[in-house]
SEKE-915378 format. One record per atom (N, C-alpha, C): residue in three letters; y, x, z. Coordinates in steps of 0.02 Angstrom, whole numbers, padded with zeros to 5 digits, always signed. Example, Ala and Ser with C-alpha at 12.3 -4.5 7.8 and 13.67 -1.06 7.14 Angstrom:
BEGIN
ala-00284+00660+00390/ala-00225+00615+00390/ala-00165+00660+00390/ser-00112+00642+00354/ser-00053+00684+00357/ser+00002+00645+00394/
% end
This chain:
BEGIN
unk+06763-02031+06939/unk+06806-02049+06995/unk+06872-02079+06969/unk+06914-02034+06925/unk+06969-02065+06915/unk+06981-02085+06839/unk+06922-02099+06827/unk+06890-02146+06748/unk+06892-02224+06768/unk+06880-02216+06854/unk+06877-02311+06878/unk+06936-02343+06881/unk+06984-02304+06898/unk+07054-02335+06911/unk+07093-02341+06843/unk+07092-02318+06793/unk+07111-02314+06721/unk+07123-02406+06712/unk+07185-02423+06689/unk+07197-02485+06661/unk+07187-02524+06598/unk+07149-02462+06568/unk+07114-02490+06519/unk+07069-02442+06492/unk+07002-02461+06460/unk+06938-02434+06441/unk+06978-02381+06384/unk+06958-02310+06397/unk+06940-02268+06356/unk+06889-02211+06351/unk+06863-02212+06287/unk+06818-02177+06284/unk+06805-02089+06331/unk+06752-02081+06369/unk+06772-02020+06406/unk+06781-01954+06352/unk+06740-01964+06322/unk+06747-01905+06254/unk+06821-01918+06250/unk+06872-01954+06239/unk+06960-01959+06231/unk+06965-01947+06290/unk+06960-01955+06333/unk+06979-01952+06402/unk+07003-01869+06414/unk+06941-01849+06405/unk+06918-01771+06403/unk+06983-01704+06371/unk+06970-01749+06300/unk+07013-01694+06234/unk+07095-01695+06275/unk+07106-01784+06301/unk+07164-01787+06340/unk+07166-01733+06373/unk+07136-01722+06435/unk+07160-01721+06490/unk+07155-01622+06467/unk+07109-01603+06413/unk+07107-01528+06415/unk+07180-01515+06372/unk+07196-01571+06333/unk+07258-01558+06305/unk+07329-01542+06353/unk+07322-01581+06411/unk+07357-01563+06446/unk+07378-01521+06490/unk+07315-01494+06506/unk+07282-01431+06552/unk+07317-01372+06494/unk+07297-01365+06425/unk+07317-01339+06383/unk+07396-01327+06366/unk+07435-01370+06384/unk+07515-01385+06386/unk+07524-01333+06424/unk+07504-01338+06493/unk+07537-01325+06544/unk+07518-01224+06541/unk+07463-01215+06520/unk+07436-01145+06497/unk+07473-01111+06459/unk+07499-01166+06392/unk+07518-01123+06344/unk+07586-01090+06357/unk+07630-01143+06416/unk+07698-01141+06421/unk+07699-01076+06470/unk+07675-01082+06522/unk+07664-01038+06565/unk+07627-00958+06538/unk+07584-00953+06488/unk+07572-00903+06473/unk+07604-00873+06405/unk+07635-00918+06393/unk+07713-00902+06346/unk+07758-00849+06357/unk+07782-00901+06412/unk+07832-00841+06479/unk+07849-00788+06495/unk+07752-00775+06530/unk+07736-00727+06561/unk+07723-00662+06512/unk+07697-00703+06456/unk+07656-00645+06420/unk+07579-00610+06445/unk+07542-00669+06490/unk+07488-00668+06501/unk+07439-00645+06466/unk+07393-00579+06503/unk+07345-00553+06435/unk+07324-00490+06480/unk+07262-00502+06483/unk+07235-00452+06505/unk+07228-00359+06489/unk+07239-00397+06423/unk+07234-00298+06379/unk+07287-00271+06399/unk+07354-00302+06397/unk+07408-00266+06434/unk+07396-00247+06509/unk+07374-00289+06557/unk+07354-00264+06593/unk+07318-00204+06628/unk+07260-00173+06580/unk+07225-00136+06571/unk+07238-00077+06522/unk+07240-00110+06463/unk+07253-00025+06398/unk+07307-00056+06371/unk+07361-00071+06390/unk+07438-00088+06364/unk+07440-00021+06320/unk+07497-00029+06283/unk+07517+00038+06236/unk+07517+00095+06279/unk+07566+00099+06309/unk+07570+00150+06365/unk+07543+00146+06409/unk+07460+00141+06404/unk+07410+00120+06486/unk+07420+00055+06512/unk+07421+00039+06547/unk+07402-00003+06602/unk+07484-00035+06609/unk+07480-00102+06616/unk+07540-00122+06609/unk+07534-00157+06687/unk+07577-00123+06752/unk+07556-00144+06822/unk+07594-00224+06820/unk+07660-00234+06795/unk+07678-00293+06790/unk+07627-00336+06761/unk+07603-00350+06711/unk+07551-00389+06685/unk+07495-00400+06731/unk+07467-00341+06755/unk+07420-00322+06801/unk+07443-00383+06863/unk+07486-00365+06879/unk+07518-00414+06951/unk+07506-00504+06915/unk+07514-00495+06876/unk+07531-00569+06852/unk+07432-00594+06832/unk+07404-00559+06813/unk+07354-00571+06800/unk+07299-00573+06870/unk+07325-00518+06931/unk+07274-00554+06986/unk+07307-00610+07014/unk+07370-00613+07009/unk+07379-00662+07043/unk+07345-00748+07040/unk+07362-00735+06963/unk+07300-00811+06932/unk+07233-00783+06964/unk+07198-00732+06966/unk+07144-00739+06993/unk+07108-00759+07054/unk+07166-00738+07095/unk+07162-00747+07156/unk+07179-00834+07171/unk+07227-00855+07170/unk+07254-00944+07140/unk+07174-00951+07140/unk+07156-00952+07061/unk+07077-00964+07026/unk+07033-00963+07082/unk+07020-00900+07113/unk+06956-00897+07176/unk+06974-00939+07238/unk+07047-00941+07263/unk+07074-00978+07310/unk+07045-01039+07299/unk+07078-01056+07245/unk+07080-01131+07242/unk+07017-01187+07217/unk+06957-01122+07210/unk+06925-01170+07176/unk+06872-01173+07241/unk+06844-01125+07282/unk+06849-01136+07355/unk+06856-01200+07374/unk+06929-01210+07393/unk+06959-01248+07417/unk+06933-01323+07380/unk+06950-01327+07331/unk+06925-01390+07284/unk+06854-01411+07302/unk+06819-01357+07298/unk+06726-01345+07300/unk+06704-01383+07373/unk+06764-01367+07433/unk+06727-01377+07501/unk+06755-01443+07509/unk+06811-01488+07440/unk+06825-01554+07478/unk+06782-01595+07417/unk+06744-01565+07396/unk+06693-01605+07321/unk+06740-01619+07282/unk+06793-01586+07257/unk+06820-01586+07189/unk+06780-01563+07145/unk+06730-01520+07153/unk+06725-01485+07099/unk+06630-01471+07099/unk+06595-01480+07080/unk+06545-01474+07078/unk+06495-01473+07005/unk+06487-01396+07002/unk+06453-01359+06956/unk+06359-01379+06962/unk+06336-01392+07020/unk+06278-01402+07003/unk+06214-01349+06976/unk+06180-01333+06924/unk+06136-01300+06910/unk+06175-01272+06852/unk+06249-01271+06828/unk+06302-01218+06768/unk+06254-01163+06766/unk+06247-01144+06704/unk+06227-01082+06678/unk+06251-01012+06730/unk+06313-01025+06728/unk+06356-00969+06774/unk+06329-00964+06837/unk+06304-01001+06883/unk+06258-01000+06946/unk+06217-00991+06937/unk+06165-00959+06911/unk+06101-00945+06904/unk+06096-00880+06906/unk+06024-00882+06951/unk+06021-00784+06988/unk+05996-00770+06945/unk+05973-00792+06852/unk+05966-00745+06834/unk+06009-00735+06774/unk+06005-00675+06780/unk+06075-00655+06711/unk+06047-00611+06671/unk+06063-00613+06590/unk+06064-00575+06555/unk+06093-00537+06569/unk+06079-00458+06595/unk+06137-00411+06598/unk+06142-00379+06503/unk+06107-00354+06478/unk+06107-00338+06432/unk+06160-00363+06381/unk+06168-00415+06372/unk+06194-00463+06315/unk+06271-00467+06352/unk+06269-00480+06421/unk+06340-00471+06461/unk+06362-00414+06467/unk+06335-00360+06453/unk+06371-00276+06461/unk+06394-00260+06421/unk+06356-00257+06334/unk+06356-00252+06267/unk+06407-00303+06248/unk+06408-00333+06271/unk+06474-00403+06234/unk+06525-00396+06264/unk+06518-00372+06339/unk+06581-00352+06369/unk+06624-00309+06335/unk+06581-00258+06337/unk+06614-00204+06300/unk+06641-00204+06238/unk+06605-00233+06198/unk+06619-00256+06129/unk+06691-00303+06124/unk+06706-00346+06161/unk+06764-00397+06161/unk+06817-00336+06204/unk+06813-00297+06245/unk+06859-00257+06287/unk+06882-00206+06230/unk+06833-00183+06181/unk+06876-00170+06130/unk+06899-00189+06081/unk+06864-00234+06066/unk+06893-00278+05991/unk+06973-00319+06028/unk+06972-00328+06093/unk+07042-00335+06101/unk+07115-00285+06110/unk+07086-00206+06109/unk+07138-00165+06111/unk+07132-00151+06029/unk+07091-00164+05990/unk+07102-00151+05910/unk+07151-00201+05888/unk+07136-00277+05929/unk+07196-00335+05926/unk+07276-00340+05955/unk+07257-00277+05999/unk+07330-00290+06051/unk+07339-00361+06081/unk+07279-00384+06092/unk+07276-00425+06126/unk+07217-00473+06141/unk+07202-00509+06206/unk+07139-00555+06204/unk+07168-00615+06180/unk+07097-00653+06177/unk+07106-00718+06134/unk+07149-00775+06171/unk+07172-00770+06217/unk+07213-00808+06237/unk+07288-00785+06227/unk+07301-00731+06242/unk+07364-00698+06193/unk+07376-00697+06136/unk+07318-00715+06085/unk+07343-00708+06018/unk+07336-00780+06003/unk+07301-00828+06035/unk+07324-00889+06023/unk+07396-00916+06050/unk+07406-00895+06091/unk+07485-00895+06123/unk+07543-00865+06065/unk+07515-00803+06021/unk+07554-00789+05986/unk+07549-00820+05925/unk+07495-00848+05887/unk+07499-00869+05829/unk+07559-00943+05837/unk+07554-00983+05888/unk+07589-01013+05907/unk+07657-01004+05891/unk+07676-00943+05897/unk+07757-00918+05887/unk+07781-00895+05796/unk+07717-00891+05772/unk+07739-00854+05694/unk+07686-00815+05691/unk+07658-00781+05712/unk+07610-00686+05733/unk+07561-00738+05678/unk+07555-00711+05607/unk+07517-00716+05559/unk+07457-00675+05564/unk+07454-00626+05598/unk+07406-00573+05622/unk+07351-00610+05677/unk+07393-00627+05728/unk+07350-00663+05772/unk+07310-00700+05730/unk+07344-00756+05706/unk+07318-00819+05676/unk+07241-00803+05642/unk+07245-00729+05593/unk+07199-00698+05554/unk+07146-00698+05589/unk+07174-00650+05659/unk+07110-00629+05688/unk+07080-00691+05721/unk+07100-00754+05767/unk+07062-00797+05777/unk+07021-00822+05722/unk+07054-00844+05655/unk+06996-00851+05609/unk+06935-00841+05587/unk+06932-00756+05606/unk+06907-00708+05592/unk+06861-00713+05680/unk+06887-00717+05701/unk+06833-00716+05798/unk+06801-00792+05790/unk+06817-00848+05789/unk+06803-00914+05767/unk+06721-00899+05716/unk+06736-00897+05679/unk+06679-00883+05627/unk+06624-00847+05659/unk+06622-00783+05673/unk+06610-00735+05699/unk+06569-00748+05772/unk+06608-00808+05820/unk+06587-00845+05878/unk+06522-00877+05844/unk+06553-00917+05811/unk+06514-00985+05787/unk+06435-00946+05731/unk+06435-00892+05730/unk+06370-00865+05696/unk+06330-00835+05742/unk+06372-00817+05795/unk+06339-00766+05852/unk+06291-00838+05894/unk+06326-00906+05877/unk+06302-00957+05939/unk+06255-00991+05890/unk+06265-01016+05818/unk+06215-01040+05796/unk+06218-01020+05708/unk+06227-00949+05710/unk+06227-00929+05632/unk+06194-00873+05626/unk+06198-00823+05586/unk+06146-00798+05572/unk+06143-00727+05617/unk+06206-00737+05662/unk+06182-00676+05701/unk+06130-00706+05777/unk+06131-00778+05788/unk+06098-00801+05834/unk+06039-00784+05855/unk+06005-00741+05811/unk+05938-00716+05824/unk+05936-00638+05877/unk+06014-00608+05851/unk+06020-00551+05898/unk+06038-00562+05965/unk+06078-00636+05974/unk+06092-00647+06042/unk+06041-00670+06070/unk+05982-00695+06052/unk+05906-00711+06086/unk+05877-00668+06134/unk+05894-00615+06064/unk+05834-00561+06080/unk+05879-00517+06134/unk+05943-00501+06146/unk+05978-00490+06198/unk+05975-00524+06262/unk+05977-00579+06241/unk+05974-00635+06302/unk+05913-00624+06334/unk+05842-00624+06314/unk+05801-00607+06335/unk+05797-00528+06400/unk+05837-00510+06410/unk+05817-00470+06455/unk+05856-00470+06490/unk+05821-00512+06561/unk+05854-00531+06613/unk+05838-00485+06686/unk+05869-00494+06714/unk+05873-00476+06783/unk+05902-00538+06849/unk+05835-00529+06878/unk+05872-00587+06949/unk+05874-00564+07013/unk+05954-00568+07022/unk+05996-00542+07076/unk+05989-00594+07136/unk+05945-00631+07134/unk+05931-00687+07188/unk+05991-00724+07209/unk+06052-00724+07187/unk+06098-00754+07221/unk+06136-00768+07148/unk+06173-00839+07118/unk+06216-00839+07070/unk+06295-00816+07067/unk+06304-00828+07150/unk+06369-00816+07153/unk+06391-00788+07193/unk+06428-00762+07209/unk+06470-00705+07305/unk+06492-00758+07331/unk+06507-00802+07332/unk+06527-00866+07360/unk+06460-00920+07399/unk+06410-00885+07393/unk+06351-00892+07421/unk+06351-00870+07502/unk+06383-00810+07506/unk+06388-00781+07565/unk+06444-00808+07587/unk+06445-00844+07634/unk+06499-00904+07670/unk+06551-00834+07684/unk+06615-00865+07652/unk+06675-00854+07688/unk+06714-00789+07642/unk+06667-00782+07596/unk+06686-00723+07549/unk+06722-00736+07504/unk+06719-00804+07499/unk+06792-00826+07418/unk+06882-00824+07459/unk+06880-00841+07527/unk+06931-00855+07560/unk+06972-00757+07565/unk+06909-00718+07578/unk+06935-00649+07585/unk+06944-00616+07511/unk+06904-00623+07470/unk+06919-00595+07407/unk+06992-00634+07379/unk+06993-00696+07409/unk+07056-00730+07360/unk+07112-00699+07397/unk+07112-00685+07474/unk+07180-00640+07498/unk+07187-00590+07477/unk+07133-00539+07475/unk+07136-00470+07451/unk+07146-00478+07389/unk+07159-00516+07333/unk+07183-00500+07279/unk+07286-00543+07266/unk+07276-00572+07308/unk+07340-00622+07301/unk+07362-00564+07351/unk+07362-00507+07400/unk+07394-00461+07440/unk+07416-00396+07388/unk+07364-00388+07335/unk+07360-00358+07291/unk+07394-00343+07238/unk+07404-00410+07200/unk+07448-00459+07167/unk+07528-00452+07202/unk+07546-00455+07260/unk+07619-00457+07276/unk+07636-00376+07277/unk+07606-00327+07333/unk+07603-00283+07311/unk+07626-00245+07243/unk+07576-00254+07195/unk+07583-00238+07144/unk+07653-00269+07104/unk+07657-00331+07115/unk+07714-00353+07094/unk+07776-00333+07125/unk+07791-00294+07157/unk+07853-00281+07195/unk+07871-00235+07171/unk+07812-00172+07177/unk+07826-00094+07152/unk+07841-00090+07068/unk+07815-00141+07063/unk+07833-00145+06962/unk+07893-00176+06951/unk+07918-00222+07014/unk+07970-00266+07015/unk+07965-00314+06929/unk+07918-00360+06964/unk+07898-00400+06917/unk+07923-00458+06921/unk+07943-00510+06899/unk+07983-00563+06920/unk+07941-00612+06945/unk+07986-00647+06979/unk+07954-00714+07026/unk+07922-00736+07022/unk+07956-00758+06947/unk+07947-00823+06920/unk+07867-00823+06854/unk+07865-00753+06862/unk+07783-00738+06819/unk+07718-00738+06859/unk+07760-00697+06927/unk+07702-00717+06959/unk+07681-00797+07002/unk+07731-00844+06972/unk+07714-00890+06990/unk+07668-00944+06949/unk+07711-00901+06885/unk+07672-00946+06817/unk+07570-00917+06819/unk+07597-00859+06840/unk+07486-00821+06845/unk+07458-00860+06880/unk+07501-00878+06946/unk+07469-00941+06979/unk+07468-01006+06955/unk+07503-01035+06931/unk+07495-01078+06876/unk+07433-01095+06869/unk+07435-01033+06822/unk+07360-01011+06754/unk+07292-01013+06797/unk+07317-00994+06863/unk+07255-00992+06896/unk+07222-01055+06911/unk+07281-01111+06948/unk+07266-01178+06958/unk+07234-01206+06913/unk+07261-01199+06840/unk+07231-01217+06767/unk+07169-01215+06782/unk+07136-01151+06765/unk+07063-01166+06779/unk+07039-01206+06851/unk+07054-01198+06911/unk+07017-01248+06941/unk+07023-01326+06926/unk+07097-01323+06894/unk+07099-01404+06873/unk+07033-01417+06836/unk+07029-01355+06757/unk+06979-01360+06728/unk+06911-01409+06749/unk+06890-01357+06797/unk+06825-01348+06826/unk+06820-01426+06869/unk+06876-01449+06910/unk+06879-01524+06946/unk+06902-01590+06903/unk+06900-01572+06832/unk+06913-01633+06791/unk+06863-01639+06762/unk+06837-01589+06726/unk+06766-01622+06694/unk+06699-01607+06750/unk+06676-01588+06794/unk+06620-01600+06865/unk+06640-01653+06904/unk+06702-01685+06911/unk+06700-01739+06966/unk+06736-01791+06959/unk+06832-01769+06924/unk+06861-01814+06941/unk+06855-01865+06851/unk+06836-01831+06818/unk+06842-01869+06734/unk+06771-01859+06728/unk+06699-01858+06786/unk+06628-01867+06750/unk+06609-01928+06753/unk+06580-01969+06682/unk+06542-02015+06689/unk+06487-02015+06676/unk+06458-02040+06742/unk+06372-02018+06759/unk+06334-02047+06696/unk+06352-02101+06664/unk+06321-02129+06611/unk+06327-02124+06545/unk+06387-02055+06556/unk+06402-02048+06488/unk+06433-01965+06494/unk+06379-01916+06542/unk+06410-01859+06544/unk+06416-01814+06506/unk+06459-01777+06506/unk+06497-01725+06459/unk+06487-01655+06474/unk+06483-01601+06447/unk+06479-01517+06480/unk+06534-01526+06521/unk+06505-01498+06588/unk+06551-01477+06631/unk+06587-01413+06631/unk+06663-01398+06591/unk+06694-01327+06569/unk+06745-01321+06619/unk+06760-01272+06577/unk+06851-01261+06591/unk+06886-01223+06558/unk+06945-01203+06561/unk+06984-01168+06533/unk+06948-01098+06473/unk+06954-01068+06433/unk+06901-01039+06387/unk+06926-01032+06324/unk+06910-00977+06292/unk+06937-00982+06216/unk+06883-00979+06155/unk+06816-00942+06204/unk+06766-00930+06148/unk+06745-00978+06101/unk+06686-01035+06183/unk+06693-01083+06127/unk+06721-01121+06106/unk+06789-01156+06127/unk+06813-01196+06104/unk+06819-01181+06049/unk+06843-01099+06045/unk+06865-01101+05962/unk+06801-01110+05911/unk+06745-01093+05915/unk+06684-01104+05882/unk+06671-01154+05883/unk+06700-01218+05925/unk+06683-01273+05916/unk+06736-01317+05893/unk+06811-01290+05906/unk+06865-01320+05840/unk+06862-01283+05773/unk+06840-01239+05763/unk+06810-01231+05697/unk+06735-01271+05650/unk+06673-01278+05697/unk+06650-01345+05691/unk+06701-01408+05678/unk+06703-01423+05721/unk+06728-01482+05701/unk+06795-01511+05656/unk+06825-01434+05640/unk+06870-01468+05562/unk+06858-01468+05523/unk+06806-01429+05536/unk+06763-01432+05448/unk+06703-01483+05428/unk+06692-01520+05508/unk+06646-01580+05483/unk+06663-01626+05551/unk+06727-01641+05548/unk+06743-01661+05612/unk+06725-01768+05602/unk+06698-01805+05537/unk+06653-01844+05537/unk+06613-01848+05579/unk+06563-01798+05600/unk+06514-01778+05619/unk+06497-01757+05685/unk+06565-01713+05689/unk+06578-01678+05761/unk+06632-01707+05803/unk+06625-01741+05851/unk+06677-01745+05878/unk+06726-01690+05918/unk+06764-01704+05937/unk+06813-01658+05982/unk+06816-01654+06052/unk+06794-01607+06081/unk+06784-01623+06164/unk+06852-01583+06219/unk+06831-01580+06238/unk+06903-01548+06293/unk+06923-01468+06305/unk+06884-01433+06250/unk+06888-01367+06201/unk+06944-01358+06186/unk+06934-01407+06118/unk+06962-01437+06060/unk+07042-01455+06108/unk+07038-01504+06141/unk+07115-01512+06164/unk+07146-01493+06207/unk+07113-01427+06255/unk+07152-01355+06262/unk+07172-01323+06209/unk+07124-01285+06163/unk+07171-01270+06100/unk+07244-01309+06092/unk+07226-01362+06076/unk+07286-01396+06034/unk+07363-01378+06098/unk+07352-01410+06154/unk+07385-01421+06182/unk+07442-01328+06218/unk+07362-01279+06217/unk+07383-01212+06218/unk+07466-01203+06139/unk+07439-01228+06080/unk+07464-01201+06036/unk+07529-01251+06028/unk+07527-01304+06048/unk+07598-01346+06060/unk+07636-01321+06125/unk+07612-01310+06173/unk+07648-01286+06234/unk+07695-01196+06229/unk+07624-01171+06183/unk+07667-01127+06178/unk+07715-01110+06114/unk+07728-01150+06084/unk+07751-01137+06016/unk+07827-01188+06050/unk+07814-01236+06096/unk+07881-01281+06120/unk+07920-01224+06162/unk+07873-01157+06184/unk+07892-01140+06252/unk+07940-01082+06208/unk+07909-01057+06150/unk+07924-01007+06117/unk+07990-01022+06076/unk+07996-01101+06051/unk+08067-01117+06012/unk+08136-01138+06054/unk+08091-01124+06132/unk+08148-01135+06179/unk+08189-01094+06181/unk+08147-01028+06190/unk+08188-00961+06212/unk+08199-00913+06153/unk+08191-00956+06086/unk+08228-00933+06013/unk+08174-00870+06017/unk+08097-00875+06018/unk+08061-00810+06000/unk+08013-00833+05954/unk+08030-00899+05914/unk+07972-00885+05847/unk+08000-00844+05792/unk+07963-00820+05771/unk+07965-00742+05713/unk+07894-00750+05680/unk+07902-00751+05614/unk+07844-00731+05572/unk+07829-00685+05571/unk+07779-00660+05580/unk+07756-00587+05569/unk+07703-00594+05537/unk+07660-00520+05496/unk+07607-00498+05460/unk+07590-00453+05471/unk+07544-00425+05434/unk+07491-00359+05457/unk+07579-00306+05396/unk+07557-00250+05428/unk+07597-00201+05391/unk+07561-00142+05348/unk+07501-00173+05371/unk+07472-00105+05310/unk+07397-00113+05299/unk+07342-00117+05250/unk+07287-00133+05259/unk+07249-00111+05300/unk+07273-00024+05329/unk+07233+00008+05380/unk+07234-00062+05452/unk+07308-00068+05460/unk+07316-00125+05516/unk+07259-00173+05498/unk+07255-00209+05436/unk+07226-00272+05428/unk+07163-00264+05451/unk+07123-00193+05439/unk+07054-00187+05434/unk+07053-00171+05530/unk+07089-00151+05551/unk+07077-00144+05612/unk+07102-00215+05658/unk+07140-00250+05637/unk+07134-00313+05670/unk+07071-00379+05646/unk+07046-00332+05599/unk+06977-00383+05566/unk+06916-00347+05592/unk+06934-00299+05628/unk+06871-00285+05655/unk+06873-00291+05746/unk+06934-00296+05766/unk+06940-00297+05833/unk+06915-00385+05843/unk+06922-00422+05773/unk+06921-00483+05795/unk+06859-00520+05788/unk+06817-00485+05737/unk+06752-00474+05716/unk+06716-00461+05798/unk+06724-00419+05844/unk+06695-00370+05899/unk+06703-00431+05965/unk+06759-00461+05934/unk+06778-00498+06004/unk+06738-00582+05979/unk+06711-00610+05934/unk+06676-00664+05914/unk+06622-00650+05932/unk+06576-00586+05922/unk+06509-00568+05936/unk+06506-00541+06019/unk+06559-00529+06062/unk+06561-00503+06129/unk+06567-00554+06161/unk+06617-00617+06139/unk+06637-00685+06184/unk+06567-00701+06173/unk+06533-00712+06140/unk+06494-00760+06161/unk+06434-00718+06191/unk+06397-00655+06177/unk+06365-00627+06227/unk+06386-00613+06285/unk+06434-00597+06314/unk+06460-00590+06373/unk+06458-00669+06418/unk+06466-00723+06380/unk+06463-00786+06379/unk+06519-00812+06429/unk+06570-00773+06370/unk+06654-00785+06395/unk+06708-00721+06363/unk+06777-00749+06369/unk+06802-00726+06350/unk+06854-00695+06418/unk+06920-00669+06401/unk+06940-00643+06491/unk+06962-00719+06530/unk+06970-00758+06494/unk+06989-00827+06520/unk+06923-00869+06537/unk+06884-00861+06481/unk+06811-00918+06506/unk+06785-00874+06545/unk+06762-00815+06551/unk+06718-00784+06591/unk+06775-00734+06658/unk+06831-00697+06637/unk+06860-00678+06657/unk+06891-00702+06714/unk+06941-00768+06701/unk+06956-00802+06734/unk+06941-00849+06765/unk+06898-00925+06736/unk+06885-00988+06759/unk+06806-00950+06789/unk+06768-00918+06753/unk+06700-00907+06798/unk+06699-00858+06832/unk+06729-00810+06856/unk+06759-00764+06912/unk+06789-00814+06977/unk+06826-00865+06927/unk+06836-00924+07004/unk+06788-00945+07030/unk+06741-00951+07013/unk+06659-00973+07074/unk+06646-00897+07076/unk+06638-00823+07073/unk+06618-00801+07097/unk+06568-00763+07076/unk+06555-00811+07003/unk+06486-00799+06992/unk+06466-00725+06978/unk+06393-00689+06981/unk+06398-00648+06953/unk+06393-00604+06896/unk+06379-00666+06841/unk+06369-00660+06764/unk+06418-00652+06732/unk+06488-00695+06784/unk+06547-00698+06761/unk+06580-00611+06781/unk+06569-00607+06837/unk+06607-00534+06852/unk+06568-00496+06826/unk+06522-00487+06807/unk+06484-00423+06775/unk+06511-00445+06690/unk+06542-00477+06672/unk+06564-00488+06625/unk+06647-00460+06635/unk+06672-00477+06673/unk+06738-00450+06688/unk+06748-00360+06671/unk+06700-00354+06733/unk+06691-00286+06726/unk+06674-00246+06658/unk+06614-00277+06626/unk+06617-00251+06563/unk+06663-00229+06509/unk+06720-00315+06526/unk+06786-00327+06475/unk+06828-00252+06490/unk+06857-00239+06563/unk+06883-00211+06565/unk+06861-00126+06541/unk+06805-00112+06551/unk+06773-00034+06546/unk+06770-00049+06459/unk+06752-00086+06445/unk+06788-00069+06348/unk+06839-00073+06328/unk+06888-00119+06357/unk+06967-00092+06342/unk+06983-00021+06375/unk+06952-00006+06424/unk+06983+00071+06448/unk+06961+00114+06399/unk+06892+00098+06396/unk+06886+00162+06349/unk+06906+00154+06274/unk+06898+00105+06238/unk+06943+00103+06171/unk+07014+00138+06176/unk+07055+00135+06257/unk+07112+00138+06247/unk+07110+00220+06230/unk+07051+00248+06280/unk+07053+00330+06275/unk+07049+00359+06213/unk+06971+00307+06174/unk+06980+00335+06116/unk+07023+00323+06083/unk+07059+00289+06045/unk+07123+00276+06026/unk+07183+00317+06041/unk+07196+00335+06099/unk+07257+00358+06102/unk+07272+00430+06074/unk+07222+00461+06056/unk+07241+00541+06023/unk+07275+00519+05950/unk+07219+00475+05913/unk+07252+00441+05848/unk+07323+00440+05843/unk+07312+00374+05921/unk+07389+00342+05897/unk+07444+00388+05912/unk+07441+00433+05951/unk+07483+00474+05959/unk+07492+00523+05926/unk+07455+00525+05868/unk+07472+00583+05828/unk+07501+00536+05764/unk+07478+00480+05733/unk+07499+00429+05686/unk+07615+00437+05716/unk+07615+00426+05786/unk+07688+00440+05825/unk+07737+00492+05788/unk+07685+00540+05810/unk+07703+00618+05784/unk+07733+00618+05721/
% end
């Protein structure tokens, strides 16, 4: 659609890395800010962080609102996406859920938070994406790919791909969580201006989802239809720097980039880059294994709280929310187990 009006020929593969680069800007700055991140939300140090919490349905709600809305004027059209399909691996989505819900409280953070932080200095973050990257990229075509088969293989079909199937249910779920969202944001007295940026984050993904399905597809030269996501992109900007001859760069690739410039511009604004490192090998081994947990969970769960969490919770789907759900019931319980430790490590 808006590949025809362009004043001069470029390739849609550039088109793409563009336009996710920019989608990526606007993410990184905004979830800079806020301090966007689901684990806080859920098993923050001290529990459940309700401010975060507020800021995080609010993008969800935005996300389900808006992609609705996009969906019923043909912005956005998913088609036969993996994510719509009644049948789902539950297995591989429960087990990976869980697995990434804790490998992100061993991280103190999901992969969109710690790419937000490596951005700023956080040498730790930086580690553990390395370390989830690799880890992605073996689970999808390395040598653990044979366990995600044989997981994948046991399906269940719920006859329906998405709750958005049942007319009129994305319009009520998106109030009841944006009612939810203010709510919550008041009693925490959370600022405005975060819960405006969650909405933001939320738009992000439907932009996602209406730039590569409609408004940047060329029928003759089509591309995966994504969105917003950290799993694979990062498994696939790790591909491709290491044989990027070979591989090109798709609109993954320039969310990353644009995530780690937006937030690193957003971060030297407000004077918060700081180098940091691991402080002790016990730390190292536990942020190499939270990050290890969350490479082999993103991609069975087939998402991370942003690819599956956020952008595929915006259709509804239910591979995506049974993935949600998973994320969150392994950060709760990591947090339980964990907290006698850490509170005696206090002591």
């Amino acid at each position: 659609m808006l590949l025809e009006i362009l004043p001069f020929e470029v390739p849609v593969q550039t088109v793409h890395v563009i336009y996710g680069l920019i989608l990526g800007l606007v993410f990184g700055i905004a979830a800079q800010i806020s301090k966007f991140c689901l684990r806080r939300a859920v098993a923050g140090e001290e529990g459940g962080d309700r401010s975060a919490a507020a800021v995080w349905l609010m993008a969800l709600a935005t996300a389900i609102g808006g992609f609705a809305v996009a969906k019923s004027y043909g912005f956005v059209d998913l088609g036969d996406h993996r994510l719509l399909a009644s049948s789902v691996p539950v297995l591989a989505i429960v087990l990976g859920g869980l697995a990434f819900g804790i490998g992100m409280v061993l991280t103190r953070g999901c992969m969109s938070r710690l790419t937000v932080l490596s951005a700023s200095g956080n040498l730790r973050a930086l580690s553990v994406i390395l370390i989830f990257a690799i880890v992605a990229h073996a689970t999808l075509k390395g040598v653990l790919a044979p366990v995600r088969v044989a997981l994948g293989s046991v399906q269940q079909d719920f006859g329906i791909g998405s709750l958005a199937e049942f007319g009129g249910v994305a319009p009520v779920i998106a109030l009841a969580l944006l009612l939810a969202a203010v709510v919550l944001g008041r009693r925490s007295h959370t600022s405005t201006l975060h819960l405006v940026l969650g909405a933001v984050i939320g738009l992000v993904a439907v932009a996602g989802w209406a730039g590569t399905s409609v408004l940047l597809m060329d029928e003759f030269d089509p591309l995966p239809v994504q969105s917003a996501a950290f799993t694979l992109p990062w498994a696939d900007t790790l591909f491709w720097t290491i044989a990027s001859s070979a591989i090109p760069a798709g609109f993954g690739t320039g969310l990353l980039g644009g995530v780690f410039v937006g937030a690193f511009l957003s971060a030297a604004a407000r004077k918060e880059l700081k180098l940091q490192s691991f402080e002790s090998p016990e730390q190292t081994l536990r942020y190499s294994l939270g990050g290890a947990l969350m490479g082999v969970g993103g991609v069975l769960a087939g998402g991370c709280t942003i690819g599956a969490g956020l952008s595929g919770s915006a259709t509804l789907s239910i591979a995506s929310l049974l993935a949600l759900g998973a994320i969150i019931s392994g950060a709760l319980l990591a947090r339980v187990l964990l907290q006698p430790r850490e509170n005696a490590v206090t002591a």
